[in-house]
C-alpha positions as CSV (number, residue, x, y, z in Angstrom):
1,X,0.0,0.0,0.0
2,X,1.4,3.6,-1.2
3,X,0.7,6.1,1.7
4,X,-0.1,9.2,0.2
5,X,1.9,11.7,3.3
6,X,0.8,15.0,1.2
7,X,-3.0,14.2,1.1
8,X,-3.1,13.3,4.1
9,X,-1.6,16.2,5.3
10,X,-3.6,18.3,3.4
11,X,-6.9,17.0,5.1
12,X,-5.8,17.8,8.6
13,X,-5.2,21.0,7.6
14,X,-8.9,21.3,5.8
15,X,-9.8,20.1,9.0
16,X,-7.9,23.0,11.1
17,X,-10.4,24.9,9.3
18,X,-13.6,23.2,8.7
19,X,-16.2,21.4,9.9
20,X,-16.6,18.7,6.2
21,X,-13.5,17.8,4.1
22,X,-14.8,17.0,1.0
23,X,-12.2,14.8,-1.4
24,X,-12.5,15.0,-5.1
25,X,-11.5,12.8,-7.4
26,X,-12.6,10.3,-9.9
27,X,-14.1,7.1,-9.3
28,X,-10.9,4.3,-8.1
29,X,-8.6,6.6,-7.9
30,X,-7.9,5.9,-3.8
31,X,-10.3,8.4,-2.2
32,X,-11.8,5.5,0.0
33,X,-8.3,4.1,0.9
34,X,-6.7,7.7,1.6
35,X,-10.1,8.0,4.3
36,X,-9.2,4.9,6.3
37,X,-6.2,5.8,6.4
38,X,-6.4,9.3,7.6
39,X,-8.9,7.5,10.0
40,X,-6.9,5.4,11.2
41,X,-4.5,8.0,12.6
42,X,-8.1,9.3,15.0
43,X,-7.5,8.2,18.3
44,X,-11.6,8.8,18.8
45,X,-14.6,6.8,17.4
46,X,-14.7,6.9,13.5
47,X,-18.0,6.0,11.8
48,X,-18.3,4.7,7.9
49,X,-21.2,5.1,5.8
50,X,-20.7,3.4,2.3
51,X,-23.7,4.9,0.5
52,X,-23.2,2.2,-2.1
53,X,-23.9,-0.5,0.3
54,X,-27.8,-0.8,0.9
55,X,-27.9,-1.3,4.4
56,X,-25.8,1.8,5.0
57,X,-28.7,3.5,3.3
58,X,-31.2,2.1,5.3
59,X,-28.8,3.4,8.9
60,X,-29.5,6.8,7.6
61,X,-33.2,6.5,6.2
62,X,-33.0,9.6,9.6
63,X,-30.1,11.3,8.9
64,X,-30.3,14.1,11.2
65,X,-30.6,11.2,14.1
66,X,-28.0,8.8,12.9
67,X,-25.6,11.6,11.9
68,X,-25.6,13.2,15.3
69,X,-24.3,9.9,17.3
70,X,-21.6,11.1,19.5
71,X,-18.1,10.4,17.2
72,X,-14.4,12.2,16.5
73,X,-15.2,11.5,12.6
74,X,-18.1,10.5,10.4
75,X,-17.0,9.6,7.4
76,X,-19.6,9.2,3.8
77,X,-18.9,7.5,0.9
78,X,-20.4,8.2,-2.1
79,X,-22.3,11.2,-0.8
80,X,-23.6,11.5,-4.3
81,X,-26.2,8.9,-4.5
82,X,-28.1,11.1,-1.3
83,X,-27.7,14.8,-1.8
84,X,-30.0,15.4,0.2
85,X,-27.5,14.7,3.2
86,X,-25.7,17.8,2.5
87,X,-28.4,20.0,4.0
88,X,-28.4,17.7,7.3
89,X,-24.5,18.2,6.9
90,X,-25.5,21.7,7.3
91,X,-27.4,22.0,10.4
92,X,-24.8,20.0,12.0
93,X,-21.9,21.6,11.1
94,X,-23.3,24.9,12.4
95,X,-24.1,23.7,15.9
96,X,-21.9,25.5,17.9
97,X,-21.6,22.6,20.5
98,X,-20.4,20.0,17.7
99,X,-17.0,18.1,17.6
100,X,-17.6,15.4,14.9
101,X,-15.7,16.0,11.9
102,X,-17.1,15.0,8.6
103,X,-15.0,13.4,5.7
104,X,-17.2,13.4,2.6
105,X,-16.5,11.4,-0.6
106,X,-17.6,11.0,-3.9
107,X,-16.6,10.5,-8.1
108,X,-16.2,14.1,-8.1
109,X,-19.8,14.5,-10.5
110,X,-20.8,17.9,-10.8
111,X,-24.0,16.6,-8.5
112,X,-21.3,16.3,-5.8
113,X,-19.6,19.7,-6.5
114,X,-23.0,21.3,-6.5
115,X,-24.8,20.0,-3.3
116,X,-21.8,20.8,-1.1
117,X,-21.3,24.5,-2.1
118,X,-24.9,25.7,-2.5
119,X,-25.7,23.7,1.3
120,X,-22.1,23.7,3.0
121,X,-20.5,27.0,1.3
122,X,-18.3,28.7,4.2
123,X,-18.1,25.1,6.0
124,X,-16.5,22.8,3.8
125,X,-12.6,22.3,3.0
126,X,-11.9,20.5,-0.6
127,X,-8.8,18.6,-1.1
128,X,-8.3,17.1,-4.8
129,X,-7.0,13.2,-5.0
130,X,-5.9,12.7,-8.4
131,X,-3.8,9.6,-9.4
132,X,-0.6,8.2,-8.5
133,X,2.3,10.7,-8.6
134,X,6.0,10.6,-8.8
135,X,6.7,11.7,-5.6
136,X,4.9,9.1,-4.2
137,X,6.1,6.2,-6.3
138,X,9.3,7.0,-6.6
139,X,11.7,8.8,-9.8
140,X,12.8,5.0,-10.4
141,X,8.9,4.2,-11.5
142,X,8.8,6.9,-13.7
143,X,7.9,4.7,-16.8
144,X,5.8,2.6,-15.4
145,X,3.4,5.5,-13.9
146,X,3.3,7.0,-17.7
147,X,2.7,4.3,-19.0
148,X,0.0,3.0,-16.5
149,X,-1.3,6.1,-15.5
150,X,-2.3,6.7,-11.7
151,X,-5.2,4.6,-10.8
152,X,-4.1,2.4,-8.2
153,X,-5.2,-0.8,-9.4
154,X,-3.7,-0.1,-12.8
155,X,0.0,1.0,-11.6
156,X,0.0,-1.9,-9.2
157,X,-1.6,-4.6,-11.0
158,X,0.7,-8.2,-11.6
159,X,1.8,-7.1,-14.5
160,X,1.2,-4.7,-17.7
161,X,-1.3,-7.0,-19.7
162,X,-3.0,-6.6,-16.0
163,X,-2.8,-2.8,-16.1
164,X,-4.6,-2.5,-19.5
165,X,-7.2,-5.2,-18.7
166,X,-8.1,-2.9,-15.3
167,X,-8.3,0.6,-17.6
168,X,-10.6,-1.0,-20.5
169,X,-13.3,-2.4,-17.9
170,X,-12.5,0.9,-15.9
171,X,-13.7,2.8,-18.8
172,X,-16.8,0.4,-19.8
173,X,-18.2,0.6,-16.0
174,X,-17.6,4.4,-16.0
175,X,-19.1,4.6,-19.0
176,X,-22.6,2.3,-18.6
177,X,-23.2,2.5,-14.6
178,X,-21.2,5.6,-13.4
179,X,-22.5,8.4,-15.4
180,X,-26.2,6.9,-15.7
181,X,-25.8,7.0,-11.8
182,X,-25.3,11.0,-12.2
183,X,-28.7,11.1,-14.0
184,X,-26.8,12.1,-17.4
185,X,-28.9,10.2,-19.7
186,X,-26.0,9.6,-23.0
187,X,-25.8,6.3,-25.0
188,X,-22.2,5.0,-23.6
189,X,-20.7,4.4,-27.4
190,X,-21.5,8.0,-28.2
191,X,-20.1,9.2,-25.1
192,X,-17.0,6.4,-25.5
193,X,-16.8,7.7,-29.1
194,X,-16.0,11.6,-28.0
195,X,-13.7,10.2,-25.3
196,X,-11.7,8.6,-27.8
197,X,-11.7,11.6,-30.1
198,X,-10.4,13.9,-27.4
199,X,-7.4,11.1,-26.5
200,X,-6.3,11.5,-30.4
201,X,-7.2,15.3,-30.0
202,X,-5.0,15.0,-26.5
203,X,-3.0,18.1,-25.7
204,X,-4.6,20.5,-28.4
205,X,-6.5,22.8,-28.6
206,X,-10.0,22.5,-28.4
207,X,-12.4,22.9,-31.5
208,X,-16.0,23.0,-30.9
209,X,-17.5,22.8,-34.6
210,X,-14.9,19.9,-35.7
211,X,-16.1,17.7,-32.9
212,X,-19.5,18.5,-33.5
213,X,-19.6,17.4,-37.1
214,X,-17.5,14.1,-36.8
215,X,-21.1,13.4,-34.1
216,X,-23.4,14.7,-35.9
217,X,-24.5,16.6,-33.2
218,X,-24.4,20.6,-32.2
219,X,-21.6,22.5,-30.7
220,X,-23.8,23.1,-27.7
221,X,-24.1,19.5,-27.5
222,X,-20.2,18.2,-28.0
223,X,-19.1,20.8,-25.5
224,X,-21.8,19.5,-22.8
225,X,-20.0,16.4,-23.2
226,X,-16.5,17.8,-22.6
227,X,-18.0,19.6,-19.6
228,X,-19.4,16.3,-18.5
229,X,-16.1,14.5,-18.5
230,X,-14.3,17.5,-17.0
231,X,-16.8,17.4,-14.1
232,X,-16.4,13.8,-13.9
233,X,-12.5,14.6,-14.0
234,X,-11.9,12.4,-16.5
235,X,-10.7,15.5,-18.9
236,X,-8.6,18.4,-18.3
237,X,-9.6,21.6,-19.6
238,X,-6.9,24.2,-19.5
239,X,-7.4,27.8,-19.7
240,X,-6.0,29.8,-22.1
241,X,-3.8,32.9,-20.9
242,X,-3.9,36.2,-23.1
243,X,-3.3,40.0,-22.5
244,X,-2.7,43.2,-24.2
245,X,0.5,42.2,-26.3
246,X,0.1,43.2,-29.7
247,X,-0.2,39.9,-31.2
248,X,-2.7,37.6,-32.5
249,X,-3.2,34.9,-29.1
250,X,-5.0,31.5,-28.8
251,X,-8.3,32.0,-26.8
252,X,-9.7,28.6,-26.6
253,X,-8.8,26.1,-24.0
254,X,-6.7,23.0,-24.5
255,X,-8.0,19.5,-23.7
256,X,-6.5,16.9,-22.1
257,X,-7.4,13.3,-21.3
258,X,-6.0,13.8,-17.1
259,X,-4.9,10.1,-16.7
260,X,-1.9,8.7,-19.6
261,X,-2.8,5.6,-18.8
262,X,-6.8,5.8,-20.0
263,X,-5.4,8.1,-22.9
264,X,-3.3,4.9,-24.5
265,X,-6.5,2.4,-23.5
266,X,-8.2,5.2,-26.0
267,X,-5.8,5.2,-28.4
268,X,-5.6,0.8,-28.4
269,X,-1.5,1.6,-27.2
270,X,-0.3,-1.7,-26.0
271,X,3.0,-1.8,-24.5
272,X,6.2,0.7,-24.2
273,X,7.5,-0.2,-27.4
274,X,4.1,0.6,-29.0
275,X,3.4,3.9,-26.8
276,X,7.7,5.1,-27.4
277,X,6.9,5.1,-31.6
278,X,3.3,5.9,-31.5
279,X,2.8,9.3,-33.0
280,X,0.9,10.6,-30.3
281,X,3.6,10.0,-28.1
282,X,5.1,13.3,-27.3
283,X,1.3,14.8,-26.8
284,X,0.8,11.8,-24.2
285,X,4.1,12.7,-22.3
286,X,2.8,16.3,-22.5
287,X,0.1,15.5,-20.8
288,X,1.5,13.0,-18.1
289,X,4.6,15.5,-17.1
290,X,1.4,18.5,-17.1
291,X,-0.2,16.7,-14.6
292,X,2.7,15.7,-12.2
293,X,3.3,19.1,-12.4
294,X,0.3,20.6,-11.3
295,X,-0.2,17.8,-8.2
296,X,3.1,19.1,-7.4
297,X,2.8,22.7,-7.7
298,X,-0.8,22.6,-6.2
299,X,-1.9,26.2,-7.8
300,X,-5.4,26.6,-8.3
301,X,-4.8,28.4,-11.7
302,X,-3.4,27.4,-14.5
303,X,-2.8,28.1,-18.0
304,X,-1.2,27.9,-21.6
305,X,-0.5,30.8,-23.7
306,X,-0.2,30.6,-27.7
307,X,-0.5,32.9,-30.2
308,X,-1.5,32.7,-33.6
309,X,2.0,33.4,-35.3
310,X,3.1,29.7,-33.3
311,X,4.8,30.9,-30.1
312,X,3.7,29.2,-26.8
313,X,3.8,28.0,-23.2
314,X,2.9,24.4,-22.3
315,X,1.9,25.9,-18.8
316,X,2.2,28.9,-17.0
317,X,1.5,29.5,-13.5
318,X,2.3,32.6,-10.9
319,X,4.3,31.8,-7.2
320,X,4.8,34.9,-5.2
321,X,4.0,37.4,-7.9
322,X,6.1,36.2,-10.4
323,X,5.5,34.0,-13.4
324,X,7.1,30.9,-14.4
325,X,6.6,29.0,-17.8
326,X,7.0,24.8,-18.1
327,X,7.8,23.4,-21.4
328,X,7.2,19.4,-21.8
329,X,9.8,17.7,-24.0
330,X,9.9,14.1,-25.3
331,X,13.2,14.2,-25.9
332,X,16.6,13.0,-24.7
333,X,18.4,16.4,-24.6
334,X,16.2,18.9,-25.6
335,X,17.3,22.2,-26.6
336,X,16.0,26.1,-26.2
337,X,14.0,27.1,-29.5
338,X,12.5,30.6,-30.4
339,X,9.2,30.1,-29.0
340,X,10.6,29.4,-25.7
341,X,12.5,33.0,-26.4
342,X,8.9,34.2,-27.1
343,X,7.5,33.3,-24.3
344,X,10.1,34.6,-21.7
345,X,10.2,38.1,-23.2
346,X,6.6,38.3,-24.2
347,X,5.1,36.9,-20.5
348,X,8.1,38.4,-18.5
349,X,9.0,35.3,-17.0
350,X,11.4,34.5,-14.1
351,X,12.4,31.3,-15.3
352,X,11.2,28.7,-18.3
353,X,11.8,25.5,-17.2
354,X,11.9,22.3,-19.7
355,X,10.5,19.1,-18.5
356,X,12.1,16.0,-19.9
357,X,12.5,12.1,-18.8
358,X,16.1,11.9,-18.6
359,X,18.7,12.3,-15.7
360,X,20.4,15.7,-15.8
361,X,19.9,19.6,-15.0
362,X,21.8,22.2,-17.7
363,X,21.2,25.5,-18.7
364,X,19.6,26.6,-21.9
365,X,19.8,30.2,-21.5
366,X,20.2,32.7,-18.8
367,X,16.3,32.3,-17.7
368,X,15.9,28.3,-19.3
369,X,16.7,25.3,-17.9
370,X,16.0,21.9,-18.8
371,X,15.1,19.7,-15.6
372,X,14.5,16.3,-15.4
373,X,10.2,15.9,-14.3
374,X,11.4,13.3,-12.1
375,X,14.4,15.5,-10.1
376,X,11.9,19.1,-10.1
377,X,10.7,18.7,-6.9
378,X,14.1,18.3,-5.3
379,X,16.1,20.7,-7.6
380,X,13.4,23.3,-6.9
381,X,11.9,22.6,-3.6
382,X,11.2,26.7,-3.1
383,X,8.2,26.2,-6.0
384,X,6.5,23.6,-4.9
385,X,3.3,24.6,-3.0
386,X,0.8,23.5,-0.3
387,X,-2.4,22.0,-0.6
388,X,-4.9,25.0,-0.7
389,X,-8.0,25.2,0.9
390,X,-11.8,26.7,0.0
């Protein structure tokens, strides 16, 4: 089992705060394994509800009743399938007497997001779980975790035929129970058919009208179903960054599929030697190295810059006041190139750093630097942040 330290610390500090953590994340990605274990570091009475399991239902058929039993921490699983416990998570957590915490989970649906901050706004703490990182499988695993992805079961499964076998059913269940269980009502091949689209579209930038004639279907329509899977986080949409420059800037968002190892189930990659000369290679590194980065940066806003003319920034995020720019290379020893230029003069960065999977550190240029993904965190422990808080 892979204790996750950094979660963990980030709920007790939620907790310093709040009344109800909520965790967000997809469906199997740990959420339920990350509560028992913060749970098991309570040295009061913890009780589970498991909303999926029928005769936890039926304990709180009175909510108000059952959730008021004197405990340290209650925590809910799959809050989702009863919003209506969110307004009895209200009344409770405003009782001025009260000392039970609350840890609420669920697939991070947009029904989740929802209920908590229209009924617990001002109360509840939100700490992201996304998949598997670096830091907490170690630089040496590296391949394996790109390859893989993050989902638990699918890093540490017997072996990599294992690992695919997990993702495809992970997608078909997703697919036919999970998102019927949100109430979205969408055939699953149609939905399965813009998923896959969006993994071969993976890392650019989004285009409304072209995925909206290859379904047949209205703009409106295709971009519900990105917002769908986004809200399901199953698909990273990242922000575009413009300003008043003078030039000609990208204004639609990129899209991402957020885990690399459901982006090479898409795309029918099987293997290393198959995913190392596929052309969609680079993209998928882009999008694995984008999201170490952001677990381990923890900002809250992100973004890519472009402009029209073919300068751009992979991602670009501000620490104390200054910007920096992140550049994600599939390459052995990648080198500086104009657009990188472009983007430190136009943005005014402080530094441009270049992501890569080998071993070491050099300068590019006075502000660049190429940096191994795997080494960042220790080479440049003054940029990496804490989990925040809401």
């Amino acid at each position: 089992m892979i204790k996750r330290t950094k979660l963990l610390d980030a709920i007790r500090a939620s907790f310093r705060v709040h009344p109800v953590v909520s965790l967000l994340g997809p469906r199997q990605v740990g959420k339920t394994t990350l509560a028992a274990q913060f749970a098991a570091g309570r040295k009061g009475k913890v009780t589970v509800y498991d909303l999926e399991s029928a005769a936890d239902r039926r304990r709180l058929t009175m909510p108000e009743l059952a959730l008021s039993e004197p405990a340290d921490l209650i925590v809910i699983d799959e809050i989702q399938r009863q919003p209506e416990l969110f307004e009895t998570l209200r009344v409770l957590a405003d009782r001025r007497d009260a000392k039970t915490r609350f840890l609420v989970l669920g697939s991070a649906a947009p029904g989740l997001v929802k209920g908590v901050t229209e009924s617990l706004a001002g109360r509840v703490g939100f700490v992201d779980v996304p998949g598997l990182s670096l830091g907490e499988v170690g630089a040496d695993r590296l391949r394996r975790l790109w390859e893989r992805g993050g989902f638990p079961r699918s890093f540490l499964a017997a072996d990599a035929a294992a690992g695919r076998l997990w993702r495809e059913d992970f997608i078909r269940t997703f697919l036919e129970r999970d998102i019927p269980g949100l109430g979205i009502h969408i055939p699953a091949e149609t939905l399965r058919r813009f998923w896959t689209m969006i993994a071969h579209y993976h890392g650019q930038v989004w285009n409304g009208s072209e995925f909206a004639r290859a379904l047949g279907t209205s703009e409106p329509t295709a971009r519900r179903y990105l917002d769908i899977l986004a809200g399901a986080y199953m698909v990273r949409i990242l922000p575009p960054w413009f300003e008043n420059i003078g030039k000609r800037q990208v204004k639609s968002p990129k899209i991402y599929v957020r885990d690399s190892g459901l982006v090479h189930a898409l795309l029918g990659i099987d293997g290393w030697q198959e995913l190392t000369g596929h052309p969609k290679a680079g993209a998928s590194w882009e999008g694995f190295a984008l999201e170490q980065m952001l677990t381990l940066l923890r900002v809250r806003d992100a973004y890519f810059w472009g402009t029209h003319s073919g300068a751009e920034l992979d991602l670009l995020v501000t620490r104390n006041g200054k910007r920096y720019g992140f550049e994600f290379k599939l390459a052995d020893a990648p080198g500086p190139s104009r657009s990188m230029h472009a983007a430190v003069e136009t943005l005014g960065l402080e530094r441009l750093f270049v992501l890569y999977p080998g071993r070491d550190t050099y300068p590019l240029a006075p502000t660049i630097e190429a940096t191994p993904l795997a080494a960042f965190g220790d080479t440049h422990p003054e940029l990496v942040g804490r989990e925040a808080t809401a």
